[in-house]
Backbone as a printed PyTorch tensor [residue, N CA C, xyz], in Angstrom:
tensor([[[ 33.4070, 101.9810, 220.2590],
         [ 33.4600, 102.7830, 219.0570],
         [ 34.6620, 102.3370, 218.2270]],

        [[ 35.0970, 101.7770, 217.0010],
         [ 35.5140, 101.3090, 216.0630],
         [ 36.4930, 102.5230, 215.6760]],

        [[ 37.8520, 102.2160, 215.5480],
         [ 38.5710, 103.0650, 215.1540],
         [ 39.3070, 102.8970, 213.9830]],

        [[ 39.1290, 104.3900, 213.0310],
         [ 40.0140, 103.5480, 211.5620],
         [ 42.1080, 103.0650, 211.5340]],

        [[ 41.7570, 102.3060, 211.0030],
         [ 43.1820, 101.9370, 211.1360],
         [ 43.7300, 101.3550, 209.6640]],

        [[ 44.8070, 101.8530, 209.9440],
         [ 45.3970, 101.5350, 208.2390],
         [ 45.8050, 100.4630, 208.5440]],

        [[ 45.7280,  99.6510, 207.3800],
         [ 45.9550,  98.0230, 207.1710],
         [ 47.5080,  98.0490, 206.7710]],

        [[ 48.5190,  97.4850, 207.1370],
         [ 49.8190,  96.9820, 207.2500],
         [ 49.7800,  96.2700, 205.6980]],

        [[ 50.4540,  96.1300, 204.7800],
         [ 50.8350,  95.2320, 203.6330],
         [ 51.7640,  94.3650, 203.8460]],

        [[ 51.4310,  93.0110, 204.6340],
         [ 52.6970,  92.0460, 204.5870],
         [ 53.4680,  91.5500, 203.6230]],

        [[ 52.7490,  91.4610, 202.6890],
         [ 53.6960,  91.6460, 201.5290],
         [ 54.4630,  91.6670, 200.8740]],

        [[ 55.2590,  92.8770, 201.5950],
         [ 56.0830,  93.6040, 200.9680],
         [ 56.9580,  93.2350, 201.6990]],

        [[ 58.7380,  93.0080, 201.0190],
         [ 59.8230,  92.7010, 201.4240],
         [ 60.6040,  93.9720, 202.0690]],

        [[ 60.3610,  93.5540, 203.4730],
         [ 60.8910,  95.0570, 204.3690],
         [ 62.1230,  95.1740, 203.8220]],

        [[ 63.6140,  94.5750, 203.4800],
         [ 64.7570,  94.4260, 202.8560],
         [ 64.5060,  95.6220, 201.8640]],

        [[ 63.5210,  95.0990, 200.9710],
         [ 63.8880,  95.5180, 199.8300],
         [ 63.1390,  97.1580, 199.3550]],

        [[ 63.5060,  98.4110, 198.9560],
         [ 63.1830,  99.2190, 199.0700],
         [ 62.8700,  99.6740, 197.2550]],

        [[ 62.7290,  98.6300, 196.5530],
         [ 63.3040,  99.6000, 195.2340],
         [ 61.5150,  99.2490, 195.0960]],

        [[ 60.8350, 100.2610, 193.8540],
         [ 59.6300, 100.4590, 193.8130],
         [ 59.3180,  99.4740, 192.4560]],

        [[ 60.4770,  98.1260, 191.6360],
         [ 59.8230,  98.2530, 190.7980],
         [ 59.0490,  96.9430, 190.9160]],

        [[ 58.1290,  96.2500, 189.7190],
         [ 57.3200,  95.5120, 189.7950],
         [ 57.9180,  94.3260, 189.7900]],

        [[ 57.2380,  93.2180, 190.7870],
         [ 57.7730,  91.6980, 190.0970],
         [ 58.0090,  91.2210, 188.9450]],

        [[ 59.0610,  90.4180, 188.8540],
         [ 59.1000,  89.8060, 187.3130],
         [ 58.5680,  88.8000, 187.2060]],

        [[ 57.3130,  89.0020, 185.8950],
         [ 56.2200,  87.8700, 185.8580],
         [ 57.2710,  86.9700, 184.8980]],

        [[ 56.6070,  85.6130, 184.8700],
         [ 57.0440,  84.4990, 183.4670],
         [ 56.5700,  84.8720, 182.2490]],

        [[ 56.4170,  85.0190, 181.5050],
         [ 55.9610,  84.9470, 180.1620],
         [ 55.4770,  84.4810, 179.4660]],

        [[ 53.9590,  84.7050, 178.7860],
         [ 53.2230,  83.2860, 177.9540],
         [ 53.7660,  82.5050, 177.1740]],

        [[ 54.0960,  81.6020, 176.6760],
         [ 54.7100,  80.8580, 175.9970],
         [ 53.6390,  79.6660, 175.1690]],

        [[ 54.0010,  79.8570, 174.2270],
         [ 53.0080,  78.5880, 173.4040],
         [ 53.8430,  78.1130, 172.2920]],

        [[ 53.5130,  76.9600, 171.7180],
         [ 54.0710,  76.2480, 170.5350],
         [ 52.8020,  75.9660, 169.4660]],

        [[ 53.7730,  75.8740, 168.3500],
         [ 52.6010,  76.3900, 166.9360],
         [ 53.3580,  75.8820, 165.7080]],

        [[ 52.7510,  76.2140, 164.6300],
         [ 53.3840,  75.4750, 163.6370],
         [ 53.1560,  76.7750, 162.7300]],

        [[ 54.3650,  76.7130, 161.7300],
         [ 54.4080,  78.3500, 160.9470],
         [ 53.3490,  78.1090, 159.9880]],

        [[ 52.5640,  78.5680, 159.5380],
         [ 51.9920,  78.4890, 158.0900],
         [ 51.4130,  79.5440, 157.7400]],

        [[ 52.4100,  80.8370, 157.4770],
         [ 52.8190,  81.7100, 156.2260],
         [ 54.0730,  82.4410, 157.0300]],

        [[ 55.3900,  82.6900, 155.9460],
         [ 56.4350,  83.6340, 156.1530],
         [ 56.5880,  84.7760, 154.7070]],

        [[ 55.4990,  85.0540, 154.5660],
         [ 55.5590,  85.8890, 153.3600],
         [ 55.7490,  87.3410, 153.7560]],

        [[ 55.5740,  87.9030, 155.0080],
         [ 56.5300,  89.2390, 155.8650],
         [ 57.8690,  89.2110, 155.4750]],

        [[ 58.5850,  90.1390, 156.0720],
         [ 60.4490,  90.0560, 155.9690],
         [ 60.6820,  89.5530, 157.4060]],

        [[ 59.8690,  90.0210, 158.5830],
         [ 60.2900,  89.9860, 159.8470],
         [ 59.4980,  89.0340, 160.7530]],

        [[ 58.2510,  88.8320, 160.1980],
         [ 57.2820,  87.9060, 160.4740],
         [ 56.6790,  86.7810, 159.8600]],

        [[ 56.1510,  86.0820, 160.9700],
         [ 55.8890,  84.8910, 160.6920],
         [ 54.5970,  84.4020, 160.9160]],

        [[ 53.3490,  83.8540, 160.5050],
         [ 51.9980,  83.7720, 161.4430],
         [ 51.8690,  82.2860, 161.7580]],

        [[ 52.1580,  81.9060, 163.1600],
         [ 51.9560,  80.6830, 163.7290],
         [ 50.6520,  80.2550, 164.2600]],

        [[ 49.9330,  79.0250, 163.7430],
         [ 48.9690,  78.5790, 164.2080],
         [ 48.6780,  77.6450, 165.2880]],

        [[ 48.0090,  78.2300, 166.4890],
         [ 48.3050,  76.8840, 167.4980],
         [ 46.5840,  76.5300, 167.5730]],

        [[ 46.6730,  75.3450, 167.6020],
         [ 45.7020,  74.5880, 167.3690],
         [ 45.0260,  73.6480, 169.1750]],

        [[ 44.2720,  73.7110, 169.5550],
         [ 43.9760,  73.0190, 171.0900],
         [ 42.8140,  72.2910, 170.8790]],

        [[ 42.5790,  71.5910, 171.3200],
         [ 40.9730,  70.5470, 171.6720],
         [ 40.5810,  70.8040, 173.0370]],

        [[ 39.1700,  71.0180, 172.7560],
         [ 38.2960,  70.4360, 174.1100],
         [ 37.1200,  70.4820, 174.2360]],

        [[ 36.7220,  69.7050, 174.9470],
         [ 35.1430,  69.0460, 175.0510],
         [ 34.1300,  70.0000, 175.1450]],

        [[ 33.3760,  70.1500, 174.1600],
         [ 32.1650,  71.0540, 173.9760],
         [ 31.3730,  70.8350, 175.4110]],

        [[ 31.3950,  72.4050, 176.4290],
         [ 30.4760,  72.3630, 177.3380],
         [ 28.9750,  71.8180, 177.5610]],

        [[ 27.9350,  71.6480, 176.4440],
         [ 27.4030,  71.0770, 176.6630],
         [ 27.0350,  69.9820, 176.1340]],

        [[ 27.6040,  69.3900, 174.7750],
         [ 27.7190,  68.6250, 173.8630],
         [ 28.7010,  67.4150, 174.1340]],

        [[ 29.6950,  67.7810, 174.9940],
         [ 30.7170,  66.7150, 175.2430],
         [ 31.4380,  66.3400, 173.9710]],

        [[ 31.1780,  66.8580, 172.8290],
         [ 32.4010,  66.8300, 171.6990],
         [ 33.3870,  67.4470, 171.6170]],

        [[ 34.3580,  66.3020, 171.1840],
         [ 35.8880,  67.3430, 170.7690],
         [ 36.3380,  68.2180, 170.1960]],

        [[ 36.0270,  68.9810, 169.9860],
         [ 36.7220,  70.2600, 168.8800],
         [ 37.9670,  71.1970, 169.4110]],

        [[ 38.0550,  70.8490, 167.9480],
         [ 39.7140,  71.5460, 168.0320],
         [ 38.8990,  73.1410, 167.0410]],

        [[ 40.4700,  73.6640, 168.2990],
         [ 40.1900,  75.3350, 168.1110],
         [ 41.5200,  75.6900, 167.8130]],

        [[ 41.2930,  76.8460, 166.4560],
         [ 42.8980,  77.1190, 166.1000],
         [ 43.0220,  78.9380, 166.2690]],

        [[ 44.0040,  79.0080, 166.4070],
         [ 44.2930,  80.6750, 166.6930],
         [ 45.3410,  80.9180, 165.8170]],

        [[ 45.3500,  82.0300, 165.2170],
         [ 46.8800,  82.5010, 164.4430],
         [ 47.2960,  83.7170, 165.3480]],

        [[ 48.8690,  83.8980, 165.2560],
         [ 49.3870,  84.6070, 165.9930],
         [ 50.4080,  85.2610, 165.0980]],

        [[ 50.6770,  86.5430, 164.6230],
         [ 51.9840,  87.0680, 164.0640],
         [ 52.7000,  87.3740, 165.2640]],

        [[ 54.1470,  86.5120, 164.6770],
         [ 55.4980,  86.6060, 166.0000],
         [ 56.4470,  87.1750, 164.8650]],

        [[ 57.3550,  87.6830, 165.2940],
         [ 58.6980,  88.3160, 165.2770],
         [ 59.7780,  87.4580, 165.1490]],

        [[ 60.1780,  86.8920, 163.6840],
         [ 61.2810,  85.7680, 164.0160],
         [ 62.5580,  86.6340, 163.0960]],

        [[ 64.0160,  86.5130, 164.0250],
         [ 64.8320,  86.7240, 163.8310],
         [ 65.9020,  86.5450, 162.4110]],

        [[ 65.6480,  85.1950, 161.7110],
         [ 65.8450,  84.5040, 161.0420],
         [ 64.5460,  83.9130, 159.9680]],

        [[ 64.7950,  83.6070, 158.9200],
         [ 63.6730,  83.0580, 158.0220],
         [ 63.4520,  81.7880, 158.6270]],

        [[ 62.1960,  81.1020, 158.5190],
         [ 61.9750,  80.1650, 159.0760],
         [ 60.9040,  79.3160, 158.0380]],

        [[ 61.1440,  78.0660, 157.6290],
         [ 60.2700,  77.4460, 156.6920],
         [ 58.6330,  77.5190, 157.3070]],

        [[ 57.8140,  77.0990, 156.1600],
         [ 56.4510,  77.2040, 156.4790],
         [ 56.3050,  75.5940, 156.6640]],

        [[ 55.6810,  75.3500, 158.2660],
         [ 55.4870,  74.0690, 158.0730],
         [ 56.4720,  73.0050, 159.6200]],

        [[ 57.4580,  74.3540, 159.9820],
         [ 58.2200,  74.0600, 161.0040],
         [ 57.2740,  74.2890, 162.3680]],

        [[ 57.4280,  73.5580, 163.6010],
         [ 57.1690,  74.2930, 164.4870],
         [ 57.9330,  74.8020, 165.4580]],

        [[ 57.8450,  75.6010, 165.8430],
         [ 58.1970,  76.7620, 166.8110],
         [ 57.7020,  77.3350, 168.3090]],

        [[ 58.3720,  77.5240, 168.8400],
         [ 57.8300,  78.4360, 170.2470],
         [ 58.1580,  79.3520, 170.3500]],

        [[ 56.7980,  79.9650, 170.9240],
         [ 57.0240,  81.5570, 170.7490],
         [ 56.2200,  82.0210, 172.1460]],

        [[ 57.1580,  83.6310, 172.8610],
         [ 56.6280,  84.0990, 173.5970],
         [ 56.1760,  85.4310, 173.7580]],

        [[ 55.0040,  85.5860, 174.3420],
         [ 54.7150,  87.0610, 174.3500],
         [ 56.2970,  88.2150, 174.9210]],

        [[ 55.5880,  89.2470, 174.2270],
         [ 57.0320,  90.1040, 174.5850],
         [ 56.1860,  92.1240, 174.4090]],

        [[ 56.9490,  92.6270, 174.1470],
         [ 56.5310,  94.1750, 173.8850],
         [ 56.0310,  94.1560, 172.6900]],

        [[ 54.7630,  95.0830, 172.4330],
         [ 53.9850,  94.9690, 170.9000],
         [ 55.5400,  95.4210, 169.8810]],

        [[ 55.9490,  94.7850, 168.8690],
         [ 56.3810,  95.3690, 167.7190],
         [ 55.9360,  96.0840, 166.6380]],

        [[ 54.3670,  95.9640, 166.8670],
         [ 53.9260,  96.9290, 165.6250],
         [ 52.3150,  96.6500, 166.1890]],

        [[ 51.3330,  97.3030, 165.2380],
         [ 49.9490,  97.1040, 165.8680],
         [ 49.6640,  95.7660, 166.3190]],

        [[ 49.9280,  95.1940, 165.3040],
         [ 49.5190,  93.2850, 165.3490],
         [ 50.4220,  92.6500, 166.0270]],

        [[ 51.5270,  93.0530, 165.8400],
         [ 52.5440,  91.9340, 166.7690],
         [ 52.9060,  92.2740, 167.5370]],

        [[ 52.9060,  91.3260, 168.6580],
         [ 53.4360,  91.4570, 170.0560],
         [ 54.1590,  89.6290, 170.2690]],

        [[ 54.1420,  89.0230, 169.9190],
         [ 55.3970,  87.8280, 170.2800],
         [ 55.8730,  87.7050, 169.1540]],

        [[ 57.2360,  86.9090, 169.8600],
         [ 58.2980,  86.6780, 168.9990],
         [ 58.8860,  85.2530, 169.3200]],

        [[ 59.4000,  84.4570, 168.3340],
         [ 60.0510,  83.1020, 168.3560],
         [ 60.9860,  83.1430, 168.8740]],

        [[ 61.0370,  82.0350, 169.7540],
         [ 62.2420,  81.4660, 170.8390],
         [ 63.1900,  80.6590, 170.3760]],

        [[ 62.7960,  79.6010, 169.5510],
         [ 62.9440,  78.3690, 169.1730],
         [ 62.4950,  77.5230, 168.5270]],

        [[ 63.1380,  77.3070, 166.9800],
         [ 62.6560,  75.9490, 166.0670],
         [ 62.5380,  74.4570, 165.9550]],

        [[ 61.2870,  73.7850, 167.2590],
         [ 61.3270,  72.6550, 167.5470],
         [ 61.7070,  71.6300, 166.4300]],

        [[ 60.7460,  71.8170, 165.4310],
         [ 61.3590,  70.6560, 164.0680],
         [ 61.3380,  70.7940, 163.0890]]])
């Protein structure tokens, strides 16, 4: 006869007692600005390729993203930017760094 038994969580760091969550990494992507007409924002476009599933053609796919930049930043620069806490309905990342 089969007896219930609670399952053990190895897991978990016997040491460590505090309840809060791991610290994940953070998405991170690079993009190029093209519009700063906000005061606080910026909308970066990142652009990717890849081979149409059944077509085997290349297409490039672009996404816009409103980030949170600290500083004015020309249209036309690119930038990296990482997800972070929403700042407002639409935005939730903010710029790290002005690659060029």
């Amino acid at each position: 006869m089969p007896t219930s038994r609670v399952k053990k969580d190895n897991n978990i760091d016997k040491g460590n007692k505090s309840k809060h969550l791991p610290v994940r990494k953070r998405k991170t992507l690079v993009g190029k600005v093209v519009s700063k007409k906000m005061e606080k924002t910026v909308i970066v476009e990142i652009t990717s390729k890849m081979a149409h599933p059944k077509y085997k053609k290349v297409v490039t796919k672009t996404k816009r993203y409103k980030a949170r930049a600290s500083k004015q930043i020309d249209v036309g620069k690119f930038v990296r930017i990482e997800q972070s806490r929403p700042f407002s309905k639409e935005v939730s990342w903010r710029v790290i760094e002005v690659i060029e």
